[in-house]
C-alpha positions in Angstrom: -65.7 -222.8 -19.9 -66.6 -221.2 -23.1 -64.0 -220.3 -25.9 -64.4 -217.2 -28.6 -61.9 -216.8 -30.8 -62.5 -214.5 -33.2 -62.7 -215.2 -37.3 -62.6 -211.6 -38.7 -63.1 -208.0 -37.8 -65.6 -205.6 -39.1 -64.5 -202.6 -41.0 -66.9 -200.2 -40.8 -68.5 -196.0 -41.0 -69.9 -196.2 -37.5 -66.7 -195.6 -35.4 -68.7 -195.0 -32.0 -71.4 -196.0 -30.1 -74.6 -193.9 -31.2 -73.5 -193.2 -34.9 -74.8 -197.1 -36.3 -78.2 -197.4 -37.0 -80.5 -199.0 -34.2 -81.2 -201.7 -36.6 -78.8 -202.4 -39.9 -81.6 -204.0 -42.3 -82.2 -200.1 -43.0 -78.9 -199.2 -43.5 -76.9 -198.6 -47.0 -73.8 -198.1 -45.9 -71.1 -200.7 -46.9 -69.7 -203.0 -44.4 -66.1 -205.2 -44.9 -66.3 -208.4 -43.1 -62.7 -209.3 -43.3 -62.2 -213.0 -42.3 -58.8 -213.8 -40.6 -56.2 -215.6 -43.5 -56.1 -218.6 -40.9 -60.1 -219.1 -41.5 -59.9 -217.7 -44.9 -60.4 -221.6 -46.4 -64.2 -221.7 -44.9 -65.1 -218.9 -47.5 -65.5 -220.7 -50.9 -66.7 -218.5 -53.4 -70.2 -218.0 -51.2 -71.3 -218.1 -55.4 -74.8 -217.8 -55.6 -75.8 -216.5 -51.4 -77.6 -213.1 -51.8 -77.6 -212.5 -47.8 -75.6 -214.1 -44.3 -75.9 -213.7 -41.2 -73.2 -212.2 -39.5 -72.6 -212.8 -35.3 -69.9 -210.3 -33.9 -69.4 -209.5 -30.3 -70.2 -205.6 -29.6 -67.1 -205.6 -27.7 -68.0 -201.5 -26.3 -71.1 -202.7 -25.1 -72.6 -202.1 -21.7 -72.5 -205.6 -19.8 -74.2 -205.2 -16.3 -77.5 -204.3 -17.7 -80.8 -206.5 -17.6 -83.4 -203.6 -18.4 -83.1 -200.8 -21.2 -85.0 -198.3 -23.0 -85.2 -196.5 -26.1 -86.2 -192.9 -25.7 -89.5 -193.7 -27.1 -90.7 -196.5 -24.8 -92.4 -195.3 -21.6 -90.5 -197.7 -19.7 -87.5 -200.0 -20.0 -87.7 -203.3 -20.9 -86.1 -206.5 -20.2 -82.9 -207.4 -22.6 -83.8 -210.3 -23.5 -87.1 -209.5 -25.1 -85.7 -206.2 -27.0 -82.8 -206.4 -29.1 -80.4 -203.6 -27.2 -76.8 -204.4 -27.3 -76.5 -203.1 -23.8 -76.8 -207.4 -22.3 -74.4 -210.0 -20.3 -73.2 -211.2 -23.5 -73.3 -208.5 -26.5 -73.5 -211.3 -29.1 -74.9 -209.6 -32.1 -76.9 -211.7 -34.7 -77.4 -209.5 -38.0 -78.3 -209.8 -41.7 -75.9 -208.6 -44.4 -76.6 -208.2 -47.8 -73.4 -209.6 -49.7 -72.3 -206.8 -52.3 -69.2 -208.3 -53.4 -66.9 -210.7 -52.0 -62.8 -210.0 -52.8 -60.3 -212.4 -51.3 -61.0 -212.6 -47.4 -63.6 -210.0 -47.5 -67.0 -209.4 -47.9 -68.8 -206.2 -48.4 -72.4 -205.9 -46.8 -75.0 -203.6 -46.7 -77.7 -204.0 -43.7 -75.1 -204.2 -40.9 -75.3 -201.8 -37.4 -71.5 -203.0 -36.6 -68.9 -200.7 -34.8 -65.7 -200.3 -36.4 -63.3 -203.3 -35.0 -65.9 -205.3 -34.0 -64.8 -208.8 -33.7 -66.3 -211.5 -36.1 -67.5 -214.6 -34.1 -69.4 -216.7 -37.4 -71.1 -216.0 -40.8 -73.7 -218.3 -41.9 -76.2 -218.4 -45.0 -79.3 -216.8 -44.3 -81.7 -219.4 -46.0 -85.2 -218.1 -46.7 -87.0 -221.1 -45.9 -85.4 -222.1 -42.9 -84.8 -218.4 -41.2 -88.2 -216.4 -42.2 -91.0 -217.0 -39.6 -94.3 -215.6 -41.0 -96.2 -216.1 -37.9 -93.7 -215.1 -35.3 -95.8 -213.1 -32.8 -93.9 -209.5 -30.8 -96.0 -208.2 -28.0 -93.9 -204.8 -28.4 -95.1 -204.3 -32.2 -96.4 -200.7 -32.0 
């Protein structure tokens, strides 16, 4: 059996589904990641990060889909080659850019999170470990 139990809860613009970006690199718009006071301790300063990744579960997600398409795809696609939040489990796996960290919360930019979305992890996004040069896509257009 697996156990979630959430860390935080996103405070966000996008307050329905189809008003966040497709993806959140583009996006400007600030994010809160509030972080529960109980996990609150695991923050440190985060002194000196630029970016994190941020997993939260897209909790108004559709969860009985294996194929979707965007309306400018011919055809739909299976979800676990695209990145549509419509999957069995709508873990999302994003970058922020931290803006400013106060208290329990961190303010990103580059995050496509729903208002309330529950937090599930941050981690560092480290350069030399994350970034992939020759990572190959077969659906690059």
């Amino acid at each position: 059996m697996i156990e979630l139990e959430p860390i935080g809860v996103i405070h966000s613009p996008f307050t329905e589904r189809g008003t966040a970006p497709r993806q959140g690199r583009a996006c400007c718009e600030p994010v809160q990641v509030e972080i529960f006071q109980k996990y609150a301790p695991g923050l440190g300063t985060m002194e000196g990060m630029s970016h994190i990744w941020v997993l939260y579960w897209m909790d108004r997600a559709e969860r009985d889909v294996l194929f979707s398409r965007r309306p400018d795809w011919d055809e739909p696609r299976p979800v676990f080659t695209i990145r549509s939040p419509a999957r069995p489990n709508p873990i999302a796996l994003s970058i922020g850019r931290i803006e400013e960290v106060s208290g329990r919360t961190i303010t990103v930019t580059g995050l496509e999170a729903l208002d309330g979305s529950p937090v599930l992890d941050i981690k560092p996004y480290v350069a030399e470990i994350d970034c992939i040069f020759d990572a190959q896509n077969p659906f690059k257009k």
